[in-house]
C-alpha positions in Angstrom: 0.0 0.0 0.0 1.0 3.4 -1.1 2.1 5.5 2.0 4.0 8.8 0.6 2.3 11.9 -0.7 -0.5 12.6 -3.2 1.1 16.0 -4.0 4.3 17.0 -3.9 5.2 20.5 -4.4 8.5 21.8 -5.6 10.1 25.2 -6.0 12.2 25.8 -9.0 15.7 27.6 -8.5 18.3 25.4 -6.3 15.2 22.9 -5.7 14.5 21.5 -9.4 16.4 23.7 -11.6 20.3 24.2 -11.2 21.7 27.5 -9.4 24.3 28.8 -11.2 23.9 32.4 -8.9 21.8 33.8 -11.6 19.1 34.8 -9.7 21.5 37.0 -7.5 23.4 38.0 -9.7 20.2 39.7 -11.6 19.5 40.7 -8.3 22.5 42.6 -7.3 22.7 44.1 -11.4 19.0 45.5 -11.4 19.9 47.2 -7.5 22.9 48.6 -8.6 21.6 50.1 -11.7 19.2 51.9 -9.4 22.1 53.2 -7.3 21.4 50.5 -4.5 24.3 48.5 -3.4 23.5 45.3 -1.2 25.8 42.5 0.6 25.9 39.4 -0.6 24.4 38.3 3.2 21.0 40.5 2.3 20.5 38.6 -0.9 20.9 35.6 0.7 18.7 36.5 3.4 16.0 36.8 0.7 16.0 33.6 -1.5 12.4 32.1 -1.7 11.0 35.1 -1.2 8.5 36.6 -3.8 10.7 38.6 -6.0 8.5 42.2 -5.6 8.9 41.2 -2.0 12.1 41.1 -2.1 12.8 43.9 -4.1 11.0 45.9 -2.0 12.9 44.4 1.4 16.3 45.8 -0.2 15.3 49.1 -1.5 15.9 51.6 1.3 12.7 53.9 3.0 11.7 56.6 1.1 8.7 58.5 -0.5 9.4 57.3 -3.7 10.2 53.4 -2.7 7.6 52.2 -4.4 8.0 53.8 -7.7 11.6 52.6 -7.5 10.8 49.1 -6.5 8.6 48.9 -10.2 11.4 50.1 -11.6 13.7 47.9 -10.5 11.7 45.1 -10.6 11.9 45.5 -14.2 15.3 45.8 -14.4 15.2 42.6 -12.4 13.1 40.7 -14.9 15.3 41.7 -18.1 18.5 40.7 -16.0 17.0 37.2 -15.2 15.8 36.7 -18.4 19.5 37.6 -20.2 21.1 35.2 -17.9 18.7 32.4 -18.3 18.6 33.3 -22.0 22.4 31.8 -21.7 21.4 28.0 -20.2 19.2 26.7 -17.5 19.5 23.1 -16.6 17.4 20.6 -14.5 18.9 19.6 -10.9 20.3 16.1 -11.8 17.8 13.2 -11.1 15.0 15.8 -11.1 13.0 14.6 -13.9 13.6 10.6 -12.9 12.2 12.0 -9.5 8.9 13.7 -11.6 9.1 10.2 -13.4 9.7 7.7 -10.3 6.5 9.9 -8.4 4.0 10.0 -11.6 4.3 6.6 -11.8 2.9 6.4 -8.3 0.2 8.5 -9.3 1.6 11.5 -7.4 0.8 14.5 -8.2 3.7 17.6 -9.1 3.1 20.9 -8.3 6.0 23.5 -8.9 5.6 27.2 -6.9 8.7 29.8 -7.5 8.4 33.7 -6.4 9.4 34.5 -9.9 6.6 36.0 -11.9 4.6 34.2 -14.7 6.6 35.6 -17.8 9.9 33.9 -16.3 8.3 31.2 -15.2 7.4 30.3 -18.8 10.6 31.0 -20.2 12.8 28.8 -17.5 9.8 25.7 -18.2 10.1 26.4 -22.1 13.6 26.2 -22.2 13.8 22.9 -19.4 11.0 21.6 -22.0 8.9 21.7 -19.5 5.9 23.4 -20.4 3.5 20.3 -20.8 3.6 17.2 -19.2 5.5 17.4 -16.3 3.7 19.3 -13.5 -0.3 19.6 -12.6 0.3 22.7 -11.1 2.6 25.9 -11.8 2.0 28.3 -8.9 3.8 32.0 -9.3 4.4 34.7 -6.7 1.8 36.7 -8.5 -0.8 34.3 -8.7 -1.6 34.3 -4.6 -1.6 37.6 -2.1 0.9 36.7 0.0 4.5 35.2 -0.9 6.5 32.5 1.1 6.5 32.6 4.5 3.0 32.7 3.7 1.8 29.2 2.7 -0.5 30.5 -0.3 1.4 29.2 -3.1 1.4 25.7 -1.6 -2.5 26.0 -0.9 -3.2 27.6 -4.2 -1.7 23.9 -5.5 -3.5 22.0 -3.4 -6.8 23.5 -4.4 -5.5 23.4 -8.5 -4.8 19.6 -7.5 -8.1 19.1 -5.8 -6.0 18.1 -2.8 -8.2 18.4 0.0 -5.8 17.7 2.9 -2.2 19.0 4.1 -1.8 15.4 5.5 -1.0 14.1 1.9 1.3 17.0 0.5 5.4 16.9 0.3 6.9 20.5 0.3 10.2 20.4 -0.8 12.8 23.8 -1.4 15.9 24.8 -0.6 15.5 27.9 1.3 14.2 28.9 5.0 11.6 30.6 3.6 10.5 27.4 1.6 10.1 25.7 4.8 8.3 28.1 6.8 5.7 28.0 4.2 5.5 24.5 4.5 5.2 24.4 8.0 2.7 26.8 7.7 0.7 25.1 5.5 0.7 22.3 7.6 2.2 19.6 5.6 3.3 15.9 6.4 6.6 16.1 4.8 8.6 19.2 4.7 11.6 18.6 3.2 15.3 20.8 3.3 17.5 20.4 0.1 21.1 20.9 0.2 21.6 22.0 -3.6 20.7 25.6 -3.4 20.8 28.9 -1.8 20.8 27.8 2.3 22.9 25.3 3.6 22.5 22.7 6.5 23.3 25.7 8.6 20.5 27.7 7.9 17.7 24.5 7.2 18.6 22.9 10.5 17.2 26.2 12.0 13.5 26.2 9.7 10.9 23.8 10.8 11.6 21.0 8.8 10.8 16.8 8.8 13.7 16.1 6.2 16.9 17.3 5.1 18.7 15.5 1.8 21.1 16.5 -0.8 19.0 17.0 -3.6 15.4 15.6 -5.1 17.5 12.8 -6.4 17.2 11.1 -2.8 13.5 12.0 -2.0 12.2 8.7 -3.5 13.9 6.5 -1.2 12.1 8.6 1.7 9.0 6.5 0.3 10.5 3.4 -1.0 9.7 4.8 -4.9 11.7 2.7 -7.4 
């Protein structure tokens, strides 16, 4: 008898989709051309987060912080895009995870802070855009970003997954975990391949810690 998850949801960058520091890299370019400088701490601080949010978290107080942060957001978005324009490439043993848990008749949900437009470009060029996930959940598709567990809730109810006791959150940020906790999942699992390392994931709520996806399916005996 089956005993894992009926959804599992993944986050993209560092989780499913290799880091290669683009994200703060685009980051740190889109700041900088606004005449913000940040530490390479602050960025990391960050990670998971919606990237507005974030955005908006590094630009300093101000009557015009808003304005700036639209501004820069933009920026953002055409730095990303150049960078992933050059490459993006799948964690390894991320799609023979998506294959090991479809065969199971789990369902995949991916959620990532970056808007819709990227989103579709990083799927498109993975070849990802049909067939692999049930649900694609952006940070502008819900209200409130991770910590907030909307994203993984907005899956569940894409899903028709009635229950937190059958999901599997899985990222590799604090912030991806505090979402999960806060959603309430059964399995709510660290990965070591991205931005925060043990350090940092020992400290989030958590139920698992592994090196990447690669090793989740031996967490329910999926071969």
């Amino acid at each position: 008898m089956w005993i894992g998850p009926a959804l599992v949801v993944f986050d993209l960058a560092g989780t499913t989709i290799d880091d290669a520091g683009q994200v703060p890299a685009a980051f740190a370019a889109a700041l900088a051309g606004h005449g913000v400088t940040v530490t390479s701490e602050q960025l990391v601080a960050v990670r998971g987060a919606s990237k507005r949010q974030a955005i908006l978290q590094l630009l300093p107080e101000g009557p015009s912080r808003a304005r700036l942060a639209e501004a820069t957001y933009a920026s953002f978005q055409r730095e990303l895009a150049r960078r992933f324009a050059e490459g993006v490439r799948p964690v390894p043993a991320a799609e023979e995870t998506f294959r090991r848990l479809k065969a199971r008749g789990v369902r995949i949900a991916l959620n990532t802070g970056f808007d819709r437009d990227t989103t579709a470009l990083l799927l498109s060029s993975l070849g990802w855009s049909a067939g692999v996930a049930d649900a694609v959940v952006c940070g502008d598709d819900v209200p409130r970003g991770r910590p907030a567990p909307d994203m993984i809730l907005r899956a569940m109810a894409i899903t028709a997954t009635s229950t937190p006791d059958v999901v599997a959150n899985v990222g590799d940020t604090t912030l991806d975990l505090e979402a999960g906790h806060a959603a309430g999942v059964r399995w709510n699992i660290g990965v070591l391949s991205g931005a925060h390392g043990r350090d940092r994931l020992e400290r989030a709520p958590h139920t698992h810690l592994v090196p990447d996806v690669g090793h989740l399916p031996v967490l329910w005996d999926v071969r």
